[in-house]
N, C-alpha and C positions, 0 to 999 in steps of 0.2 A: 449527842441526841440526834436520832433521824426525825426526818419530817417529809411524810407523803406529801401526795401532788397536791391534795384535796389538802395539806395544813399549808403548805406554801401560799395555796391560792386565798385563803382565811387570810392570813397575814398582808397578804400585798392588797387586799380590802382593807384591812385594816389601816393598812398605811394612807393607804389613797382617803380614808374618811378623814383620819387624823389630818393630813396636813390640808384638807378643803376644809376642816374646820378652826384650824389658825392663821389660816391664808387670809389676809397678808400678815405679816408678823414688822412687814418695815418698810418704808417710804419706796414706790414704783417709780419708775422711769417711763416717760413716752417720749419715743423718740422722734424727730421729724428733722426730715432730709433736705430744707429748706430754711433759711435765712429766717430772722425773728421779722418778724412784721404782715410778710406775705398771709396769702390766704393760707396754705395747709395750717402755719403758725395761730392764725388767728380759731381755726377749728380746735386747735391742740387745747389752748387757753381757756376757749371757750367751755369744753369736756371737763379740765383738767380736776376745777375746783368740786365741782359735783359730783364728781367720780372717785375721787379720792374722800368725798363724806360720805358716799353711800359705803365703801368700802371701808373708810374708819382711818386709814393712814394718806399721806399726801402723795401725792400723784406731778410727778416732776418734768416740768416739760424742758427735754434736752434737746436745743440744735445744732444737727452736723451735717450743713450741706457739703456740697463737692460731689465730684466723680459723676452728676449725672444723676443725684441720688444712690448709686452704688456704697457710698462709703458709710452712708445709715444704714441702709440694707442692710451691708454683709455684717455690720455690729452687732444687729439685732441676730442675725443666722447664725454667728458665733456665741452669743451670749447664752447663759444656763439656760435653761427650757425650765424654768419656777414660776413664769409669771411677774418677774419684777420688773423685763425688759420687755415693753413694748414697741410697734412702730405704726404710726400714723401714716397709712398705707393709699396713696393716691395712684390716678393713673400710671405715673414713670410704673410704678411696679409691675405693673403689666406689661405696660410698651417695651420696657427695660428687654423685657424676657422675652417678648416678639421680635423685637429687631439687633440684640446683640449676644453674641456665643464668643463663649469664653468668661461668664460672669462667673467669679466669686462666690455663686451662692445657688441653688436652685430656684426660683421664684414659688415652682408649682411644689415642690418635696420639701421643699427646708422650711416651710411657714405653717401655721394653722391661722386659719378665719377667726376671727371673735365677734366682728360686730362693724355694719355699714354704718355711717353718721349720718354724710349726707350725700347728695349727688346734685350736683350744680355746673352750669354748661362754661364755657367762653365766651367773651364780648368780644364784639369785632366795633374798634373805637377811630376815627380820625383827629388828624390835628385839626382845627376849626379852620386855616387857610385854606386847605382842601377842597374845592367846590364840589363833596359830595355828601347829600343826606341823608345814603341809604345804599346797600350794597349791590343794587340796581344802578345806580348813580356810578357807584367804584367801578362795575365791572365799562358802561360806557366810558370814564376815561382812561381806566387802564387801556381797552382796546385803541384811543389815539396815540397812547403815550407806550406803547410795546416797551416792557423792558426798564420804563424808569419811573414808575413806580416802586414802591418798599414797604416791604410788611415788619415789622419787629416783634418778634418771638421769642420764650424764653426757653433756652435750651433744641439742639436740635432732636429731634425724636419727640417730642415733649406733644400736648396736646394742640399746643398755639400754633405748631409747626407742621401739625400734622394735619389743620384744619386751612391755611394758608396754602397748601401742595394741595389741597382734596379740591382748592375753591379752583386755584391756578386751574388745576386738569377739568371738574366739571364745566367749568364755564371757559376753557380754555385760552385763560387772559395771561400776559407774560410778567409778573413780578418778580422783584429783588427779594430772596429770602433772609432777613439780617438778624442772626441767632445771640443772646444777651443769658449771659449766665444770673439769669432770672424775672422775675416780675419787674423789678421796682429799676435796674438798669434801660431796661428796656421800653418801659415807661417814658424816663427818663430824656431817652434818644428821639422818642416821636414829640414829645412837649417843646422838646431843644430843636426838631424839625431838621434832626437827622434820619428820620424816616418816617412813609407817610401815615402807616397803617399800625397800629397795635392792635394783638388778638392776646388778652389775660381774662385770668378769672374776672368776675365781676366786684369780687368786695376791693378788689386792688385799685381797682378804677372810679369808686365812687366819689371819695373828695376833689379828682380830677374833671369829674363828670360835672359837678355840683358847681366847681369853678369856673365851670366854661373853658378850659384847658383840653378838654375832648369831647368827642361828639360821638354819641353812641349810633352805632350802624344795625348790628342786629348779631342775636344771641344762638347759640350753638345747638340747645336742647330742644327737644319736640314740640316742648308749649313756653311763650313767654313767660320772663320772669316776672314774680308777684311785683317785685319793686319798678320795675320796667316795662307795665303792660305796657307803653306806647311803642314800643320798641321790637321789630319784627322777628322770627326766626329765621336762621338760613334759607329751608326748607319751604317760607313764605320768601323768598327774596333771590332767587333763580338755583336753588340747588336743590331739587325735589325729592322729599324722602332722606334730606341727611340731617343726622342725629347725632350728636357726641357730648356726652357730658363726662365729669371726673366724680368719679366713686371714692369718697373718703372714708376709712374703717378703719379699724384697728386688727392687726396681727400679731401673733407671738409665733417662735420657736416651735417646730413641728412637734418635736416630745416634749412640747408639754402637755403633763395632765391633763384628760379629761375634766374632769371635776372644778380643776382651774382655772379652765376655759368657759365652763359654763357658768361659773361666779361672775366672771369677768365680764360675757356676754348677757349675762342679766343686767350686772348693773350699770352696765353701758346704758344698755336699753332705755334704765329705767331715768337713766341722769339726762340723757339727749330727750327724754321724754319730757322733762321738766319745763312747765311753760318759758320759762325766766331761756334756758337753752333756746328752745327753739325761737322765742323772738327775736335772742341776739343773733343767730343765725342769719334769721327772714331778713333783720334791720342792715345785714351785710351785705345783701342780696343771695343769700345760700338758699337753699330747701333743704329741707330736713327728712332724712327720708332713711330710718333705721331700721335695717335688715339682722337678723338672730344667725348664731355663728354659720348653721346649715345654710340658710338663705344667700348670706354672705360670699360662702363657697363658692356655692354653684352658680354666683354674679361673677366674681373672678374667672371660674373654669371658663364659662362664656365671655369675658372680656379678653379671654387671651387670644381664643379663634379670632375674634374677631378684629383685636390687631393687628394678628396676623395678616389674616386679608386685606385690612385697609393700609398700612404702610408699604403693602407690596405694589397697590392697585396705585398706592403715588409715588411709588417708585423713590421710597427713601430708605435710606440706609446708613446705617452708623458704623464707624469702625472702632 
C-alpha cells in the first residue's frame, strides 16, 4: 500500500494524539543529581506526590549524585525521550555547560524545558565563634586576617563557589576556597570549625540556624527571603547590584514529544500551584516561582550567557 505525504502526515497526528492520551501508561522517574536530604532533594519530594496524582501514576524520585552532577545529567540525555525520565534541573546544569567542555551531553541540544519550580538564593552563614554579624563585619576581618579566613562550599563550579570568588573579587578580600562534595559535608566542616564561612541553599541550613550552630550573614537574591526578612542581601551588604539565585525545573530528553511536554508542564504547574506545595516550600525557606515550558527555556537560554560571564569575571575554571 502507498501512502502520500499528506497520509503520512494524518498518521503521525494520529500517533502523537494517541499516545498524549495514554501518557502515562506507568510509574515516572525524577531524577536528581544530589544526595537524599539536600535541598534539590527536598524540591523533588516535595513535587513528586502531587505530580504523580495529577498525572494518575507515581512519580519516583531517583538519586544519583556524582561527577559534579554529570552522571544524572548524562542518564537523563541518554534515556528514551517518552516522558518517563525526568531530571530536576538546578543551577550545575547551567554552570555545568559554561564552565566545562568535553561533557557527555549537550546542556543546550540534548534537553527540553518543562517547567521552573522554584528560584531561591544562597545563604552566606558563620560558625557563631566568629566575631562577625554581617557580611560588612566578614569583609573588615577578612581584610586583618588576608588569607586565613575559609569559606565552605559545595562542589567547585557550583553556586556557593561561585558567589564566594564573586565576594573575594568585589570587595577584594583574601579567603580560603574549601570545596565539599556537597551540602551537608560542608555544613558539617564549619559547625566542626573546620572552616569559617558556609555559603548553601537556605532549607539546608535552617535546623542549623534555629540551633544556634550558625549565624545567618545575608542572602544571595535581589529581595530577602520571606523566612529571613531580618536577614540582608548581598547587594545591601557591600556587593552592589549582585544577584544570584538557583532555578529549580524540570527537564526531559530533547525528542521528546511535544504534546508530552505540555502534559507535563501543565501539570507541573498546576501541582507546584497547590497551596499544601507552595507552603512547604516557603516553610523551607524556597520561593515558589513556576515558569511554563516556553518561559522556562528562555530562563536557561539567559542563565547560560550569563554564567558564562560571571565565572570568567572570577576567574574559575574546572577541568
Amino acid at each position: 500500500m502507498m501512502f502520500t505525504s499528506k497520509a503520512w502526515l494524518t498518521l503521525a497526528l494520529l500517533a502523537a494524539t494517541a499516545q498524549a492520551q495514554t501518557y502515562p501508561a506507568k510509574p515516572l522517574r525524577l531524577i536528581v543529581a544530589f544526595p537524599a536530604g539536600g535541598t534539590a532533594d527536598i524540591v523533588a519530594r516535595t513535587l513528586a506526590q502531587p505530580l504523580g496524582a495529577a498525572l494518575g501514576q507515581n512519580v519516583v524520585v531517583d538519586n544519583r549524585p556524582g561527577g559534579g552532577t554529570v552522571i544524572a545529567t548524562e542518564l537523563v540525555a541518554r534515556a528514551p525521550a517518552d516522558g518517563y525520565t525526568l531530571l530536576l534541573t538546578g543551577f550545575s546544569f547551567t554552570a555545568n555547560s559554561a564552565l566545562r567542555a568535553n561533557l557527555p551531553f549537550d546542556a543546550q541540544k540534548d534537553f527540553a524545558a518543562v517547567a521552573r519550580i522554584e528560584s531561591s538564593p544562597w545563604m552566606l552563614a558563620a560558625h557563631p565563634s566568629l566575631p562577625v554579624k554581617n557580611v560588612k563585619d566578614l569583609i573588615a576581618l577578612a581584610r586583618t586576617r588576608p588569607g586565613q579566613l575559609s569559606y565552605a562550599a559545595n562542589l567547585a563550579g557550583s553556586g556557593a563557589h561561585l558567589i564566594g570568588e564573586m565576594l573575594k573579587l568585589t570587595t577584594k578580600i583574601n579567603m580560603i576556597d574549601v570545596p565539599y562534595q556537597g551540602e551537608a559535608p560542608a555544613m558539617i566542616a564549619v559547625i566542626g570549625g573546620h572552616a569559617d564561612i558556609l555559603i548553601a541553599y537556605v532549607p539546608a541550613l535552617i535546623p542549623q540556624l534555629g540551633a544556634g550552630k550558625l549565624r545567618a550573614l545575608a542572602v544571595s537574591s535581589r529581595q530577602r527571603v520571606e523566612r529571613y526578612k531580618e536577614t540582608p542581601t548581598l547587594a545591601e551588604s557591600g556587593m552592589p547590584g549582585f544577584e544570584l539565585a538557583g532555578n529549580q525545573g524540570i527537564t526531559v530528553p530533547a525528542a521528546t514529544p511535544k504534546t508530552v511536554i505540555e502534559r507535563l508542564s501543565s501539570e507541573v504547574a498546576r501541582a507546584a500551584a497547590l497551596p499544601a506545595v507552595k507552603d512547604s516550600l516557603t516553610r523551607q525557606g524556597l520561593t515558589p516561582a513556576p515558569l511554563a515550558s516556553n518561559e522556562y527555556d528562555a530562563l536557561l537560554k539567559t542563565e547560560f550567557q550569563k554564567m558564562q560571564k560571571m565565572f570568567r569575571d572570577a576567574n574559575i575554571k574546572v577541568e
